[in-house]
KERO-568385 format. One line per 3 residues: number of its first residue (from 1); for each residue x, y, z of N, C-alpha, C. Coordinates in steps of 0.001 Angstrom, whole numbers, m for minus. Atoms other than C-alpha are relative to their C-alpha. Layout:
N
NUM	X,Y,Z,X,Y,Z,X,Y,Z; ...
//
This chain:
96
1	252,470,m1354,103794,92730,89437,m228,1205,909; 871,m960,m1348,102003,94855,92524,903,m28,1044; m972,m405,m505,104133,96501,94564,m335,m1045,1591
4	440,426,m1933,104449,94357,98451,m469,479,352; 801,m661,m1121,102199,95196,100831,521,m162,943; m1202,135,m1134,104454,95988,103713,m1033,408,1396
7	1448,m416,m1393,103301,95974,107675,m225,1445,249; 745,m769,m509,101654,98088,109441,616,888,750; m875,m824,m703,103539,101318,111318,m421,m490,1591
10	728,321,m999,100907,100808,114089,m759,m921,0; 1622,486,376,98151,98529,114779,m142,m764,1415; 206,1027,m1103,96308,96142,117590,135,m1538,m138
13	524,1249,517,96460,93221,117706,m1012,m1384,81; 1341,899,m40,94134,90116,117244,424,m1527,688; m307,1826,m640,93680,86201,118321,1102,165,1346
16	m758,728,m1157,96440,85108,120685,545,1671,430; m664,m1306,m159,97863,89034,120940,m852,1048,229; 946,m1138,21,94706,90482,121046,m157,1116,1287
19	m169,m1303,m978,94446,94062,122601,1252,422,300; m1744,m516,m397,98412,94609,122620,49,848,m1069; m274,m834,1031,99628,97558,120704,1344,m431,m298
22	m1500,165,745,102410,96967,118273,294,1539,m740; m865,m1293,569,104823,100352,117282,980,m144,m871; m1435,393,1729,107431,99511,114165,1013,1207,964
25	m835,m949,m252,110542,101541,115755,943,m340,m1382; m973,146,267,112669,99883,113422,m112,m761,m1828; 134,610,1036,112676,98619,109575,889,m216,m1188
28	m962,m344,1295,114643,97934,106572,m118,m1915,m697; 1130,1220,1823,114304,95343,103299,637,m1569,709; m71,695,m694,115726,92582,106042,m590,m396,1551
31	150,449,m1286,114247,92451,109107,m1016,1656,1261; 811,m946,m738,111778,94739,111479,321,124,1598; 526,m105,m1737,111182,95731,115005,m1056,756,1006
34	1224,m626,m531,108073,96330,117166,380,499,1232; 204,70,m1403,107573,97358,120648,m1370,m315,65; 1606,610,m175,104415,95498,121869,m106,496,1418
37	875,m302,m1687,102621,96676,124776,m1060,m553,523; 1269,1118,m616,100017,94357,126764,m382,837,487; 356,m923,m818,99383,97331,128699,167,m491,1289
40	m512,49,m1273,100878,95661,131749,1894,140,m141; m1129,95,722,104289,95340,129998,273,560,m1099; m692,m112,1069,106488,96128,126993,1449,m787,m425
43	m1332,685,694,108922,94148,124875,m108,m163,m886; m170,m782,926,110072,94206,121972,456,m1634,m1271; m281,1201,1012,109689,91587,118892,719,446,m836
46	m1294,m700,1002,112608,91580,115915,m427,m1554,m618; 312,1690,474,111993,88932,113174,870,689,m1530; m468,m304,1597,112986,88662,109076,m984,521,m199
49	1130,m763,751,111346,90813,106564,m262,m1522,m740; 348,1551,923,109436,87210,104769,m1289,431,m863; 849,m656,1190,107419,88216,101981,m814,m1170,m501
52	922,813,684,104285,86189,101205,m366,m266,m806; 215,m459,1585,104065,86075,97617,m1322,m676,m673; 1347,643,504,100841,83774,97627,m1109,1555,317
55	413,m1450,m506,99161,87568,99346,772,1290,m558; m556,m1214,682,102074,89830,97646,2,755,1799; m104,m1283,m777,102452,91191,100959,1473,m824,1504
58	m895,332,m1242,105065,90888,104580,m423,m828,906; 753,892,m1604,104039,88080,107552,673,592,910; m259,m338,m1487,104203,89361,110726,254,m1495,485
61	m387,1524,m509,105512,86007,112698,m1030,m355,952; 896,434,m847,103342,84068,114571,673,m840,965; m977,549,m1229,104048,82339,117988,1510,m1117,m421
64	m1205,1165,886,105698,79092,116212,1242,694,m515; m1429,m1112,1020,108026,81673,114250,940,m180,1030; m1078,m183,m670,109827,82739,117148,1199,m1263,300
67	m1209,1336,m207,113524,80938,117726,m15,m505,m1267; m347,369,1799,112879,80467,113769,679,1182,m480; m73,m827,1454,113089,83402,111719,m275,1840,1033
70	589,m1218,m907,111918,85754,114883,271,205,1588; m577,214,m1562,113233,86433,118618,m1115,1411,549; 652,m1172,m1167,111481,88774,121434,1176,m105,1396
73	m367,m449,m1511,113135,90273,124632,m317,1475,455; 83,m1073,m473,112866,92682,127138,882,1079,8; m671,m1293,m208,115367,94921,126729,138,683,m1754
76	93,m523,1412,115580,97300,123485,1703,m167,m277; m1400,188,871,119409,97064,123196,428,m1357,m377; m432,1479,542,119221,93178,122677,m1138,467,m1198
79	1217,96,1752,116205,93828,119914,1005,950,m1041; m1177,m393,830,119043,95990,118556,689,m446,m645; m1202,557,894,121416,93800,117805,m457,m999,m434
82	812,644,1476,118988,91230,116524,m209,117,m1092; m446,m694,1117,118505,93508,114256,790,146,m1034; m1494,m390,803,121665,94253,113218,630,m1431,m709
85	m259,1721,508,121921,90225,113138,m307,m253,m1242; 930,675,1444,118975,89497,110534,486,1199,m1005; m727,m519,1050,120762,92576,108720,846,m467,m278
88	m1041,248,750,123730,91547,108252,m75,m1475,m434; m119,1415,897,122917,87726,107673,m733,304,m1613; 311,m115,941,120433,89228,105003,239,535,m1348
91	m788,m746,1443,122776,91378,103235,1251,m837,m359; m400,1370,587,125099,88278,103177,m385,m596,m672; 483,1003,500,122772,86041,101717,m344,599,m1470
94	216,m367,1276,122473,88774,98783,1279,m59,m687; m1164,m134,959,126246,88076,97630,122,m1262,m104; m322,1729,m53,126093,84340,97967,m241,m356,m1782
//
């Protein structure tokens, strides 16, 4: 099997996001974090790492996601402890 194709460090984005820059500050084998910039704003998406296995590769979340599997706010010390959330539920769910 072919190694995941994991996201993107940087990139723009398209459709409903289009022209916002997304920055990865944050990553690990549970859960990510961007800072998005509209270029009038910045805030900061945090979701699960969800591995597409029909593509072999990571989904970035799409609007629907969020309040599922994916949260956004404005401040970086709440995308922190989201973080720290979908870590530790995910390194739970590996001793179950």
């Amino acid at each position: 099997m072919s190694k995941v194709r994991e996201l993107e460090e940087d990139f723009i984005g398209k459709g409903e996001v289009k022209g916002f820059k997304f920055t990865q500050i944050k990553k690990n084998n549970y859960a990510y974090l961007y800072a998005v910039d509209t270029g009038d704003m910045v805030f900061f998406e945090v979701f699960k790492r969800v591995v597409n296995n029909r593509f072999n590769c990571v989904s970035y979340p799409r609007s629907k996601s969020f309040g599922k599997w994916a949260k956004t706010t404005r401040l970086l010390v709440d995308a922190h402890t989201y973080f720290d959330e979908y870590t530790f539920l995910g390194e739970e769910a590996q001793y179950e």
